[in-house]
C-alpha positions in Angstrom: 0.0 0.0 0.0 2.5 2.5 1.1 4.5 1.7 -2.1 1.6 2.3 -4.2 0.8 5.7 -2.4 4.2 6.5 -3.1 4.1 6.1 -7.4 0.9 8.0 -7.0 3.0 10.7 -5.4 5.8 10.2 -7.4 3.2 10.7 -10.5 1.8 13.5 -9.0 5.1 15.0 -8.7 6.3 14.2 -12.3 2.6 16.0 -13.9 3.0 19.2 -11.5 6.6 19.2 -12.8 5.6 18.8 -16.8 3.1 21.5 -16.3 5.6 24.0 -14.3 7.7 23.2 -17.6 5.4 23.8 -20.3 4.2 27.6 -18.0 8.6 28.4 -18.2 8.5 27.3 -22.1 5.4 29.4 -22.5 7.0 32.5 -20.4 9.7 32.2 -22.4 7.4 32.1 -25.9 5.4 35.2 -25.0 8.9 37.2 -24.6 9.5 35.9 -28.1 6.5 37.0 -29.7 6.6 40.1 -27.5 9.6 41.2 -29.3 8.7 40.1 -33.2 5.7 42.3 -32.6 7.7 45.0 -31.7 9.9 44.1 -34.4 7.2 44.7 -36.7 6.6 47.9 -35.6 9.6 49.4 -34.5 12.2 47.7 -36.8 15.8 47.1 -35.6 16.8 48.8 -32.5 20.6 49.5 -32.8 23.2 50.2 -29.9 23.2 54.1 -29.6 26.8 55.2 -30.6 26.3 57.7 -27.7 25.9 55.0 -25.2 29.8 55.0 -25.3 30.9 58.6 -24.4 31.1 58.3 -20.8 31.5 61.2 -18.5 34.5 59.9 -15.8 37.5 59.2 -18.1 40.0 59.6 -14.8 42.6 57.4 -15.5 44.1 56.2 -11.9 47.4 54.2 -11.3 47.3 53.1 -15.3 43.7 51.9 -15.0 41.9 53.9 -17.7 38.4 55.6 -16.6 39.3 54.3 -13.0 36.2 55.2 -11.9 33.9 53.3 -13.4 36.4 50.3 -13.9 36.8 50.1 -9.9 32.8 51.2 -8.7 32.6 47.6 -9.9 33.9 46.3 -7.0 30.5 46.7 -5.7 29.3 44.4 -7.3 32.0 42.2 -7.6 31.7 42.0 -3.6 28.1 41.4 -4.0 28.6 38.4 -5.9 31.0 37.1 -3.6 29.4 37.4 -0.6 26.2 35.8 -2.3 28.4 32.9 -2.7 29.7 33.0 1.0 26.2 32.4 2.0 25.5 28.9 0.2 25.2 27.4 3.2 22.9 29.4 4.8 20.5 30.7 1.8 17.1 29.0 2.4 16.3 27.6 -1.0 14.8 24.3 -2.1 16.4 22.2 -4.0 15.0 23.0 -7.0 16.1 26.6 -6.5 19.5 25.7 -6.0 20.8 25.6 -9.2 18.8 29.0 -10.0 21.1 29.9 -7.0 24.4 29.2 -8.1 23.8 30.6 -11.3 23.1 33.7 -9.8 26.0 34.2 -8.1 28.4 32.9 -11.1 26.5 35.2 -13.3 26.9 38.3 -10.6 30.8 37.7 -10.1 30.8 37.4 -14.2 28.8 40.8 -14.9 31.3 42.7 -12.9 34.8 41.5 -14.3 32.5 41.7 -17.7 31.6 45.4 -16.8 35.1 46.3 -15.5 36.1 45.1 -18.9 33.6 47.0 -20.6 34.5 50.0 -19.1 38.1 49.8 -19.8 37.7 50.2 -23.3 33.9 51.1 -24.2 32.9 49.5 -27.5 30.1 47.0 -28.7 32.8 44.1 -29.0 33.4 44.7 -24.9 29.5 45.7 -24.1 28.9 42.4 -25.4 30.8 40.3 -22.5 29.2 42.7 -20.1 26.1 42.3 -21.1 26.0 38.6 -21.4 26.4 37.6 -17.7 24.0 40.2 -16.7 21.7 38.3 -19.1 22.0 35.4 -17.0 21.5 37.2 -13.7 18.2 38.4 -15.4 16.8 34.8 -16.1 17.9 33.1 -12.3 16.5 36.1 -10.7 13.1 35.6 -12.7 13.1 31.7 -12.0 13.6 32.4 -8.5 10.6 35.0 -8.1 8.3 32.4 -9.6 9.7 30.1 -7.7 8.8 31.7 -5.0 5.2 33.6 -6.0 4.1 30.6 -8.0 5.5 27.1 -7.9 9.2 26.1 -6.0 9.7 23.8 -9.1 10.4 27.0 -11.7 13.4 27.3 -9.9 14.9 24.7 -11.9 12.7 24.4 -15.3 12.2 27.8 -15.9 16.8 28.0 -16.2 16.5 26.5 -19.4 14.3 28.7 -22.0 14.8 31.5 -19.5 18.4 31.8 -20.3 18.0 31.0 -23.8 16.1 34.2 -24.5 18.0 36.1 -22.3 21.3 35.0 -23.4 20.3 34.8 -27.6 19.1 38.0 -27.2 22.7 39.2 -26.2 23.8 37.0 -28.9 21.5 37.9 -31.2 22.7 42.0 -30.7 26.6 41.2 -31.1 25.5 39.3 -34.2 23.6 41.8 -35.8 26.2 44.8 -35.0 29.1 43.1 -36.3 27.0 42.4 -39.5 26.0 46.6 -39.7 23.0 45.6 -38.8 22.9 46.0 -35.1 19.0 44.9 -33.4 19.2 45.5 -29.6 15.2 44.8 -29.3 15.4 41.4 -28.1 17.7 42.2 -25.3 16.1 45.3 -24.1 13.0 43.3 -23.9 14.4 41.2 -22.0 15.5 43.5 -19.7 12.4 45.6 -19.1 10.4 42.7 -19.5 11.9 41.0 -16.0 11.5 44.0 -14.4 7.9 44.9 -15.3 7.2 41.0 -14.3 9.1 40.9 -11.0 6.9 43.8 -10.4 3.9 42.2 -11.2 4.2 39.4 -9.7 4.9 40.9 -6.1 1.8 43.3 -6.0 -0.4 40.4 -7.4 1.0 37.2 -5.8 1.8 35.9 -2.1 4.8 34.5 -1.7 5.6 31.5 -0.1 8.0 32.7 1.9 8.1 36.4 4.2 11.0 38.7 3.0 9.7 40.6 0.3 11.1 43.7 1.4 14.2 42.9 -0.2 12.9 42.4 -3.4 11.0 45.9 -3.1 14.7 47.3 -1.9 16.0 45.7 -5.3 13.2 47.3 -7.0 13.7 50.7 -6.1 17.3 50.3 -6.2 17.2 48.8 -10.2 15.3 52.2 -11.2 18.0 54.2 -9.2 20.4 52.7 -11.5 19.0 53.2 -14.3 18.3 56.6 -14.0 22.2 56.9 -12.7 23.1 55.3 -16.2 20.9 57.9 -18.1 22.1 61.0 -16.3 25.7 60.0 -16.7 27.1 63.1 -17.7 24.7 65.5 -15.5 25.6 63.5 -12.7 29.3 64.2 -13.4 28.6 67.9 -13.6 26.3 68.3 -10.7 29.0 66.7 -8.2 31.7 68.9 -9.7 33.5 66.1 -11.6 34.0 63.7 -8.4 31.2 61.2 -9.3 29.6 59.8 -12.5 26.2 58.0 -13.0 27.6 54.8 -14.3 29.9 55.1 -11.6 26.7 55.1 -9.3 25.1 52.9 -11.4 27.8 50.1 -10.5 27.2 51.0 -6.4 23.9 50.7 -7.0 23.9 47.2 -8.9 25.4 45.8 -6.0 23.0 46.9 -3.5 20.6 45.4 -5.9 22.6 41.8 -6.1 22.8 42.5 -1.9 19.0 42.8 -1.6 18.6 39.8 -3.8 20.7 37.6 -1.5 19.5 39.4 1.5 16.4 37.9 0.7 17.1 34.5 0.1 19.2 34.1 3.0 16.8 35.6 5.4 13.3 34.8 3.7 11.4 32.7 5.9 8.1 30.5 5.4 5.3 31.5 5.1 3.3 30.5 8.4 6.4 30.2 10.5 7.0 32.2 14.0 9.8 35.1 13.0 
């Protein structure tokens, strides 16, 4: 009897697990024809040559536009200390993969970034931009995981990053033809954002914690409006202070509040 109670489980657990994969496939599909319909109507969205002349071009000790080379320390520290908690984060195990990403993604976008910022171009933009598109997919997997099902944690990785990460791909291709399309990635980009959103006004978590995700919230449209007042953040702090050099600070009190919260979440129904 108990054996047989346990296939039915085991059933059970292998239907809810198909279903949680076809929802992450599906995600993952409306991005997709998110973006051709913007296609349509938009055409190709290329990388804006401006989005290279950055304000701080201090060089420091040899290290050219030391300032926003070295503010991504920040996030590099972030990253780190995300993986100096893997013993303590509270995630199941179908999150923990969605975990480790994470953090290899985090320490990734930071050397990418620092690289990046070295030398501004679309061939270096490219290997910052690529990590951070993994760091958008776990971080998506783990919100559902947490407002919808435990189980997107792990099957939501696959087509998650796939769009994330080809729409990076698909940008560096299209530039190096002369033909540069950015669309995919941006939607990407705003697309997890406007969906973490959504899905903490609308949907109870199973765990208590959210106010680090709010913190991350506020703190991801701090940076971005420190990345598009670059230059008038330079000149309103007299030349000491950039907005990508915020930017960077403020990414890794975003990566903090992220793994804030899953080290200090707890369940929902618990005492503290």
């Amino acid at each position: 009897m108990a054996i047989a109670s346990g296939g039915a489980a085991d059933r059970g657990d292998d239907a809810r697990r198909a279903r949680v994969r076809r929802q992450a496939w599906a995600f993952a599909a409306v991005a997709v024809a998110l973006w051709a319909m913007l296609r349509l109507v938009l055409g190709p969205v290329p990388q804006w040559a401006s989005y290279h002349d950055l304000a701080d071009t201090r060089s420091v000790l040899g290290i050219p536009r030391a300032g926003d080379v070295l503010s991504n320390v920040a996030i590099l520290a972030a990253g780190l200390w995300g993986a100096s908690l893997a013993a303590r984060v509270r995630v199941d195990a179908d999150e923990r993969l969605a975990y480790r990403l994470l953090v290899v993604a985090s320490i990734g976008t930071a050397i990418g970034s620092a690289v990046y910022h070295a030398a501004p171009s679309n061939a270096t933009l490219f290997w910052d931009r690529l990590p951070m598109a993994v760091v958008l997919s776990t971080l998506l997997a783990l919100v559902l995981a947490d407002r919808i099902d435990a189980r997107f944690g792990r099957e939501a990785l696959a087509p998650f990053c796939l769009v994330a990460v080809g729409g990076v791909v698909l940008w560096g291709a299209t530039e190096a033809a002369g033909r540069g399309d950015l669309l995919l990635y941006l939607t990407v980009r705003v697309g997890t954002a406007l969906a973490v959103l959504v899905l903490l006004i609308l949907r109870p978590g199973r765990t208590r914690g959210a106010r680090w995700l709010w913190g991350a919230v506020g703190l991801d449209v701090a940076m971005t409006l420190a990345e598009r007042y670059d230059h008038a953040l330079w000149a309103v702090t007299g030349e000491t202070a950039s907005g990508h050099n915020m930017k960077h600070l403020l990414a890794g009190g975003v990566l903090a509040c992220v793994f804030s919260w899953l080290a200090r979440r707890t369940p929902r129904g618990s005492p503290g």
